[in-house]
N, C-alpha and C positions, 0 to 999 in steps of 0.2 A: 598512921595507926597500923599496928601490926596485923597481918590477917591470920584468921585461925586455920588451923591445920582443919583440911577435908573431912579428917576423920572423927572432929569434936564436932561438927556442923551437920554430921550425918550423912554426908553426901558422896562420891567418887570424886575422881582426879581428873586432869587435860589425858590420858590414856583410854579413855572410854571409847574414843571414836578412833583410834587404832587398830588395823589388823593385825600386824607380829602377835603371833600366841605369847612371848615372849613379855611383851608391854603391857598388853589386857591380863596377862596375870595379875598383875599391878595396880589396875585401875580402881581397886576399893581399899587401897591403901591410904592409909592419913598422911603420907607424906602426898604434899602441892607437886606432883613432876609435871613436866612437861616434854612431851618429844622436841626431839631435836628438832630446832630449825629456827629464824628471824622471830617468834613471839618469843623462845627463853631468852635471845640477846638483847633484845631490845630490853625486856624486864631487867636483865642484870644494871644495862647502865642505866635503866630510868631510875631503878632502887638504889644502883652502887654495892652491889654484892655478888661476891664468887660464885660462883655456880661449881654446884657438887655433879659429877659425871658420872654415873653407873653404869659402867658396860658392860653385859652379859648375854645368854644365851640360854633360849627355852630347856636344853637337852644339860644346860650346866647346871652337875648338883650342886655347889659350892655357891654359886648365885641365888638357887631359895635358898640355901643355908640362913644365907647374909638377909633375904628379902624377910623371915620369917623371925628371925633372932630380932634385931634394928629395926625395917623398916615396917615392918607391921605393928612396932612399939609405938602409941602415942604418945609417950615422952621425946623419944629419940627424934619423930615426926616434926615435933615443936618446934625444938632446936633448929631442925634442919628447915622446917618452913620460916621462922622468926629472922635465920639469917644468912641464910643462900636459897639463889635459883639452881631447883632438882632438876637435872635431864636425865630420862635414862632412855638407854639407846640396847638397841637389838645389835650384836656385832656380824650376823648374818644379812639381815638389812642391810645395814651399815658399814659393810669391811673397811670402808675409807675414809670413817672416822674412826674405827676399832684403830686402826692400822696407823696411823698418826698418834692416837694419845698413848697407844703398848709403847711406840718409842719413845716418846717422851716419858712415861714413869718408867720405861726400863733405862733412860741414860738417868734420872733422878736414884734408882733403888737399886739398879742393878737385876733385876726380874720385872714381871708382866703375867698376863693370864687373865684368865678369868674368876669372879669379877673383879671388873676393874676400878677402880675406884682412884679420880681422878681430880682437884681441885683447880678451876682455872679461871682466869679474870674474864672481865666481860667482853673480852676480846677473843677469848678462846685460848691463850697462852696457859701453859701447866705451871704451876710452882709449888706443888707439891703432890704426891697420891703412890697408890699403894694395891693391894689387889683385896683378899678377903681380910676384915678386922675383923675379933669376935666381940660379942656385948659384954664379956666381961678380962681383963687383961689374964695373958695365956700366953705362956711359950715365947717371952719375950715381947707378945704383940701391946700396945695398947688398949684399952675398950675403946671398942666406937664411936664411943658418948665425948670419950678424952680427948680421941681427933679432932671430932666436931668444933668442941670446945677450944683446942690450944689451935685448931686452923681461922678461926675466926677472928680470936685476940690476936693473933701475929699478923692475920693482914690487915687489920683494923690499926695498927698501932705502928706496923712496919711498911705504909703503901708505895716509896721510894725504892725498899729491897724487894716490895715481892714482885716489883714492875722491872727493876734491873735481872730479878734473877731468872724470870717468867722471858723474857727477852735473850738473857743468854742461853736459856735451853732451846728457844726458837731459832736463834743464830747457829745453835752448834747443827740441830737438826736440818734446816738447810744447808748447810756446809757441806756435811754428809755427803748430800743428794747431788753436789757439785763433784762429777767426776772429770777427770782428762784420758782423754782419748789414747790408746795405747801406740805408742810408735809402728806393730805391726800389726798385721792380721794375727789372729791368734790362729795356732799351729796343731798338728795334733801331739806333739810334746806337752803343750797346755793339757791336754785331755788324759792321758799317760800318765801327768805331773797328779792331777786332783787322782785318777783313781789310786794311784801310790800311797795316797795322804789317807783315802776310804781304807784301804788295805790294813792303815797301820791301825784306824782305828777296832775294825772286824774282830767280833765276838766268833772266836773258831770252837767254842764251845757250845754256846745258845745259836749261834747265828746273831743279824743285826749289828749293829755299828755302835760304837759306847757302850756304856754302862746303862744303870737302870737310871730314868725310866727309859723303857724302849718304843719309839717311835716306827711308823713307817715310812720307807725313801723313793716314792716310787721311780722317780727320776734317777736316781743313782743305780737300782736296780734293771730299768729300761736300760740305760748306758752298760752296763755292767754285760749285759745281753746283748747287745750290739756288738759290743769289744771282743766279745769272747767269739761272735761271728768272722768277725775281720782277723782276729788272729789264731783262734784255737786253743789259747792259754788256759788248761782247765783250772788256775787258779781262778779265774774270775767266775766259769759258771763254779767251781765249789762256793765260793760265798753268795751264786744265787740262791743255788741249791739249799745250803744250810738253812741261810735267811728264810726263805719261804717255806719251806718242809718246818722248823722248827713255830716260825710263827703260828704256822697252821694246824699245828697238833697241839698249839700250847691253848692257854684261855681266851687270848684275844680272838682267837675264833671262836663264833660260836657252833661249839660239839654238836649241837640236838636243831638246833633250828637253821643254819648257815649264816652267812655272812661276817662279817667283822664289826669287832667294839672300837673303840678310834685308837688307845693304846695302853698299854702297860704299864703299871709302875715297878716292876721287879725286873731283874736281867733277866730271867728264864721264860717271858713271854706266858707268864701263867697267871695273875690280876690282873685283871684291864681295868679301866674306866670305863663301864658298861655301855655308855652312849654309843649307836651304831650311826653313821653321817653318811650322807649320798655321796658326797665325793670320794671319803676314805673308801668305800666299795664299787667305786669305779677304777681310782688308782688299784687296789686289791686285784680286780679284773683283770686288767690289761693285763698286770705283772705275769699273775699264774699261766692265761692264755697265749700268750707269748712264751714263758718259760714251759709250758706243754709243748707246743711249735716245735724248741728248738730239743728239748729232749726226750719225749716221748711219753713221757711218766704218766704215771694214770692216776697220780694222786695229784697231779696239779690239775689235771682235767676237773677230779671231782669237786677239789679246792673251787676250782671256779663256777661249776653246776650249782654248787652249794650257794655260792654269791649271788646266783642268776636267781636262786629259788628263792631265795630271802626277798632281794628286791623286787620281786617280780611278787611275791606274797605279802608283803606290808610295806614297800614303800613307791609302788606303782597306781598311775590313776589309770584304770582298767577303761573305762568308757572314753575320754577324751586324749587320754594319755598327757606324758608327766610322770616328773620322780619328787618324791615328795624330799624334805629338805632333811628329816631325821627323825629317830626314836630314841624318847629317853631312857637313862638309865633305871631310872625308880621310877614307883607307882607313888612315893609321898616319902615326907621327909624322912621315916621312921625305917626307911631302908636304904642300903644302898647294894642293887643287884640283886636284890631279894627275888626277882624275877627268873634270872639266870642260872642261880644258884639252888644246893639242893643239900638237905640236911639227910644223914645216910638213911633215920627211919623213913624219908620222904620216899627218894628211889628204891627201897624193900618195897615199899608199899605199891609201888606203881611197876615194879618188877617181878617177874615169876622165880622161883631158888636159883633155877639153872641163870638166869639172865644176870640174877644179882652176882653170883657167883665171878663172873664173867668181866661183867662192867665192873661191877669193882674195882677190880685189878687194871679194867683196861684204865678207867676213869679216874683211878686215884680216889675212891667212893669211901670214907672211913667215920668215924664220930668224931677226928678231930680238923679241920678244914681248912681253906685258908684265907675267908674273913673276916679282920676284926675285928668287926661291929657285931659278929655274932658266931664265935672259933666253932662253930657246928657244921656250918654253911661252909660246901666244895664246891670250888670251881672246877668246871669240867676239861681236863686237859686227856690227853693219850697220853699215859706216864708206861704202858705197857705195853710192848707189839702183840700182835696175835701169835706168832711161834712159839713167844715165850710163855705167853698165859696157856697155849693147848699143852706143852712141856707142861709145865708145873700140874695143870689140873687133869694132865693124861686124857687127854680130848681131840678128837681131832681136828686139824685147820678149819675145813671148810663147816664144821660144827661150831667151833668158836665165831666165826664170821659170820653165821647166820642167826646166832644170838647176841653178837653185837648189834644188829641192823634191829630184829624185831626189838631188840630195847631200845634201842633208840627211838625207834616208832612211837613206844608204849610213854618212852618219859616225853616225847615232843606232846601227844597227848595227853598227860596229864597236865603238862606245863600251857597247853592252851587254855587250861579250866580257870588256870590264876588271873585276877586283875592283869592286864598288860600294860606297858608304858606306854606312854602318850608318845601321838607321831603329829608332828607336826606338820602338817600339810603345804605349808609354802614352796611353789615351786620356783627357787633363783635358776636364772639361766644359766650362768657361768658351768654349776653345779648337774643341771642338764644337759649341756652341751658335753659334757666332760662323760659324764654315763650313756648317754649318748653313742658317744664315739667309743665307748668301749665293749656296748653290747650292739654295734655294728661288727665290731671285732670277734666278738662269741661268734655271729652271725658265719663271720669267713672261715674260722677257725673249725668250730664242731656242726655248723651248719645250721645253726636254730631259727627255722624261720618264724617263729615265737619272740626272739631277742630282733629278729630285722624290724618286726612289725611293731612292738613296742619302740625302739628307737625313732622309725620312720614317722608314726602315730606323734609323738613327743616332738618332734621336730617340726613337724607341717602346724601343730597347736599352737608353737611358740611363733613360727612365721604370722599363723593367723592372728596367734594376740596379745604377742608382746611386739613387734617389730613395726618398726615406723618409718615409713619411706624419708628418706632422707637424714635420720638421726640415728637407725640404727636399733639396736633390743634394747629394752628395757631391763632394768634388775632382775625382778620381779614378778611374780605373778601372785595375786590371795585376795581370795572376798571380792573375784569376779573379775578385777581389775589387773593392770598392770600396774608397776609398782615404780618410782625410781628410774629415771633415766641414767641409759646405762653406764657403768664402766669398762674400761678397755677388756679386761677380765670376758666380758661377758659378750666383746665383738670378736675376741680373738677366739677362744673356747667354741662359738657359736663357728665361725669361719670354716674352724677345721670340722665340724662336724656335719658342714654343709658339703665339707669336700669330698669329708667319708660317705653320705646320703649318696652322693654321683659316682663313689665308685661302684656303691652295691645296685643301683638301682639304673644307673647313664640318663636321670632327667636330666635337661635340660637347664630346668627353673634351678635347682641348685646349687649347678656351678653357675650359673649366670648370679646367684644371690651372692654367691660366694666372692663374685669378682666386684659385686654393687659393696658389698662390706667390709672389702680392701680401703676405698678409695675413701670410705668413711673414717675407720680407721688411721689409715694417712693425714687426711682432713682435720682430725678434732685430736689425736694422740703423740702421732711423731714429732719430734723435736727436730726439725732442719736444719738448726744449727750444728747442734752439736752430734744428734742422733740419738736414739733411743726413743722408747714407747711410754710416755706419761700415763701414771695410772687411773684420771680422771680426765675430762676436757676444761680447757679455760672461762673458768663463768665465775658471775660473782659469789661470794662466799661471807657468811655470816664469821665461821672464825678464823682468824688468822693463822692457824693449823692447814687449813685446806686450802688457803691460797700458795701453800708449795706443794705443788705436783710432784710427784715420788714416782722415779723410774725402778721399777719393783725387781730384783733379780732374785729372791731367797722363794723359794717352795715353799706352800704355807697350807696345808702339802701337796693342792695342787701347784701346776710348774706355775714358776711365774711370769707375767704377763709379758716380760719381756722373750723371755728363752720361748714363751709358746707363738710370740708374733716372730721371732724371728724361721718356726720349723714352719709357720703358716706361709710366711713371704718367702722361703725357699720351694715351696710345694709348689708355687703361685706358679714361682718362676720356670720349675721343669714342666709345668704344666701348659705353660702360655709362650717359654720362651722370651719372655718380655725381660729387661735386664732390668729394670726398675725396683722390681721387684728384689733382685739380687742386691740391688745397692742398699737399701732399706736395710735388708739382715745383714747386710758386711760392715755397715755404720754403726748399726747397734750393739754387736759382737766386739769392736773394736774398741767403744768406747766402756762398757763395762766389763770387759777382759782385765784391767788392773785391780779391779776390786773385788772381783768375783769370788777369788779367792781365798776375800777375809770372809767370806759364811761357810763357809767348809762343807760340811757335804748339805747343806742344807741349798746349796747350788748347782746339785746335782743335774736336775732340768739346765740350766746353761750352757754346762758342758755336753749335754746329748746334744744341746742344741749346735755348739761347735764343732761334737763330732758329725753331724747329718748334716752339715754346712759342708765341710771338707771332702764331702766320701759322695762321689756322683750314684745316686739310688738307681735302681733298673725302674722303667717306664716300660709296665706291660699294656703292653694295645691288644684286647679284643672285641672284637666286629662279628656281629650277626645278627639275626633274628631272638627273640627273649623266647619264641618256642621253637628251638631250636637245640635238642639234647644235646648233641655237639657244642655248640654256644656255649651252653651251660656246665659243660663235663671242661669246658676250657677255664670258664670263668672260676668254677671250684679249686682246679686247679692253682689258679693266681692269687686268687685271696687266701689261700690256706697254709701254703711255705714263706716258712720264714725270710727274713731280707731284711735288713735295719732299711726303714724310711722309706718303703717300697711304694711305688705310687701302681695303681689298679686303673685304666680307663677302657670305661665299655661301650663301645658306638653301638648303638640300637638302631638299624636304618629308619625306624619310624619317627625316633628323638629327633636322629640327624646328629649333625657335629658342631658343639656349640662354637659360637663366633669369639674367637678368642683363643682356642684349644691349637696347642702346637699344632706347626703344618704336616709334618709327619703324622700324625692320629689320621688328620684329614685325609692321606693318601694313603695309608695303609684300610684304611675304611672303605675306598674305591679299589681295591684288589678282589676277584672272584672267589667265591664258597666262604665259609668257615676257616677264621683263620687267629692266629694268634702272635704277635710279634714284641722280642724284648729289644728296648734298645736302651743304652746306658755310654752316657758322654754324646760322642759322636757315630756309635758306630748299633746296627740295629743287628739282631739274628733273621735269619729266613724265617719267611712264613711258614707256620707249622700250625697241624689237626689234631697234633697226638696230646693228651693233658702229660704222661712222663717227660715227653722230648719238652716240654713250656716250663715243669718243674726244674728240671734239669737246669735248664737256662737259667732260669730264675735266681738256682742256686749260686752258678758259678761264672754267669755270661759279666763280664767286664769288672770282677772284683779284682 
């Protein structure tokens, strides 16, 4: 007997006792889902029916699109209860199921995304799916109702092909994951070779790489900054420069409040997809404060204050600390960025003549906008410098600039009066570690000890309560709990930001965590045979999707798992001296060097990782007292100049010298007064007091 749909019974779904905000949206929908895991497989083969796969994402509009068209229809429900098992899955949650079925519908359709909408047997094999249908046929699309419908008859009628063909998508997709090892170490010709290929594709006009829509690289950008250290080529800082200055003025930043939306759909960096993510504004981070480092600029600086002010404003846990996981784009369906955006009588109204005058021009502020869902609504870019606007309206600079500021003040205050989007409060690790470690970076760079303390706060929370002696972090954190035991993502991410905690701080406890979540690491991810860092550990598995472990090399847009275990086991290495460590990243590098370069720049992170592998980094050692101005005028000094891959260690005589730490640290720690020493390969500088003579070195000592 067929069971009725939830929603004809009166009742909720198996989503009710989920955390994901994502899932509990869902849960008074008439469709029967079920979260992933052994009760939907077991249903499929007890019943013998496909299970329909929903993967999406709280901050994705295109996912309520789908949830409110279809799945909130009790007809549509019927269908899908009468004759599939529903899972819908959180792809924040979940990357390593996201991450398996995008490739399988991207080798079936040729695209992915979100949502994703996936059909697969009760084994977990794909043989058919696709990303958003609409409920009625459009644009080429079928209706929803007609998939439903002609995917049931076809496997109903054809269970021979949809088993052979469900099986060669799983064959092809393991095969993939089979790589051969490269004959040599990779070289820094490799590295030369890929940025050649970023080069050709460089937008010299917007900035950014391709065409539209416009993405961010952080990895390729990192590299691009390194390169230009090692050899001065000001081609490469101009397509920093472009990229970031352009992005930054265009829409994808946000003008009035800071931070970044995740990305663009037009070349000129001017429509975003409103959603702002914890990670895209950590990679954002890094980029600017590094490209401030190495040029000075005072609009990357603010680029970045801006980032710090956002997440530090809506996506920080103030009390316990924690970065929350995102903020949506809209406030409901009936918008998209309605929040962001500003129709011209809006900003008159929240502006005084002079200001509107002003912004206008700066902001591109008009009655006709650019979007459209509603051509009144403008998005906020800098289409105007201020020289230009005080020319035209005969004003002086520093008068234009001071009515640009109080507008901006006055619309950030009007725009707080609006509904806000929903923030989703789950803290992933991976996504922590990675902010983390970048507003430890603000920390060295501008000095914020506002950004050390939130970092530090956030770190010591995640040790207390996701981290498990012996297994390592957790996913996860929400609704009290940890979440999800972890993936490599989230031991490697964590590692480095245990390592960054010991530069800014020289406890003890976190390079010692640091060196415990190596060997776990090692333990549950590397691959011995062949080499490389699996994205999950070996345990059993309900689909036969996740009993193939995927060595991840593509930025997604953090780096991936691989390129980040291999810059973590190189750090290990100058750190401890232990070669073990080197062997680990020289396996791994070698064996996904011949494919690396079918993702094009979206392997960006691999190749930093290859250049910081080849280029011995300076090891600054300083030793003293923490109240010790001295100490401290040394230690500003080292974290603040630039160096691709630079490692920072600080002996505290009270910490002491952790058991493990190169023997050099240890004997330069046993020299008298205040002292500071770089050494890079084999060869160290004299001890020195002075913070110029330490920058100096830093700069130039063994490059």
């Amino acid at each position: 007997m067929t069971k009725e749909p939830p929603g004809d019974r009166g009742g909720g779904n198996r989503l009710a006792n989920e955390v994901s905000a994502y899932l509990k949206g869902a849960e008074h929908q008439p469709v029967d889902w079920y979260p992933w895991g052994s009760a939907a497989f077991e249903a499929a083969r007890e019943l013998d029916r496909p299970i329909l796969l929903d993967i999406g994402a709280r901050w994705c509009h295109w996912c309520h699109v789908i949830d409110s068209e279809s799945y909130d229809d009790l007809a549509v429900a019927r269908i899908i209860n009468e004759n599939f098992i529903a899972v819908k899955v959180d792809r924040d949650e979940r990357p390593d199921v996201d991450r398996r079925y995008q490739m399988a519908v991207n080798a079936l359709t040729g695209k992915g995304g979100w949502p994703l909408t996936a059909f697969i047997t009760p084994e977990g094999k794909v043989f058919f799916g696709g990303t958003y249908f609409p409920p009625k046929a459009f644009g080429g699309l079928p209706s929803f109702r007609t998939v439903l419908l002609k995917v049931i008859d076809y496997y109903r009628k054809n269970r021979a092909v949809v088993a052979a063909e469900s099986d060669k998508i799983m064959n092809a997709l393991v095969q993939m994951g089979e790589y051969s090892a490269a004959a040599q170490e990779p070289a820094i010709v490799n590295v030369e070779g890929f940025i050649d290929r970023v080069a050709e594709g460089f937008d010299n006009v917007n900035g950014g790489f391709g065409e539209a829509p416009k993405f961010p690289h952080f990895g390729t950008v990192e590299l691009l900054i390194a390169r230009y250290f090692e050899t001065g080529d000001s081609e490469l800082l101009h397509m920093v420069e472009k990229t970031l200055t352009k992005s930054a003025k265009g829409g994808m930043y946000d003008q009035i409040g800071g931070g970044f939306h995740r990305y663009c759909v037009d070349a000129q960096w001017i429509v975003p997809h409103f959603e702002k993510m914890c990670y895209d504004n950590a990679g954002h981070l890094r980029n600017y404060l590094q490209a401030y480092q190495v040029t000075g600029e005072v609009f990357m600086k603010e680029v970045a204050q801006g980032i710090i002010g956002f997440v530090c404003g809506v996506l920080s846990e103030p009390e316990s600390g924690g970065f929350y996981a995102s903020q949506d784009s809209d406030v409901d369906l009936n918008d998209d960025g309605d929040y962001f955006t500003w129709l011209k009588e809006e900003a008159e109204a929240a502006l005084t003549n002079e200001q509107t005058r002003v912004l206008s021009l700066y902001y591109n502020i008009y009655s006709r906008g650019e979007m459209k869902h509603n051509p009144g609504k403008n998005v906020l870019f800098i289409d105007m410098e201020v020289d230009e606007i005080a020319k035209r309206l005969g004003m002086d600079t520093g008068v234009v600039k001071s009515l640009i500021e109080s507008g901006k003040k006055r619309l950030f205050e009007e725009r707080s009066k609006r509904p806000s989007p929903y923030v989703d409060k789950t803290l992933f690790t991976n996504w922590n570690a990675f902010m983390t470690s970048s507003m430890l970076l603000a920390f060295k760079v501008l000095g914020s000890e506002d950004c050390r303390e939130s970092a530090l706060k956030t770190l010591d929370f995640f040790l207390n309560c996701c981290y498990m002696e012996g297994e390592g972090f957790y996913h996860a954190y929400s609704d009290g709990s940890p979440r999800m035991k972890g993936l490599i993502d989230d031991q490697v991410h964590m590692t480095a930001a245990l390592l960054d905690a010991y530069e800014v701080s020289g406890k003890r406890s976190y390079f010692d965590r640091a060196l415990e979540l190596s060997k776990i690491i090692v333990r549950d991810y590397f691959d011995e045979k062949d080499g490389g860092f699996f994205d999950i550990a070996d345990c059993p598995q309900d689909s036969a999707m996740l009993r193939n472990r995927i060595k991840s090399i593509q930025d997604d847009p953090i780096p991936s798992s691989n390129a980040a275990a291999v810059m973590v086991f190189d750090r290990l290495y100058y750190l401890t001296g232990d070669e073990g460590y080197r062997e680990y990243a020289s396996k791994t590098l070698k064996l996904l060097g011949p494919v690396a370069e079918n993702y094009g720049i979206h392997a960006g992170s691999y190749f930093l990782a290859v250049h910081n592998h080849l280029k011995h980094p300076p090891t600054v050692v300083v030793s003293g007292g923490s109240d010790d101005p001295g100490v401290m005028a040394l230690l500003r000094a080292a974290w603040s100049v630039y160096r691709p891959h630079k490692i920072v260690v600080y002996i505290d005589p009270a910490e002491g010298v952790p058991e493990g730490l190169f023997s050099t640290a240890s004997e330069i720690s046993k020299m008298e007064g205040t002292k500071a020493v770089v050494c890079a390969g084999a060869a160290c500088t004299e001890p020195t007091g002075d913070p110029e003579t330490l920058e100096a070195a830093i700069k130039e000592f063994g490059v």
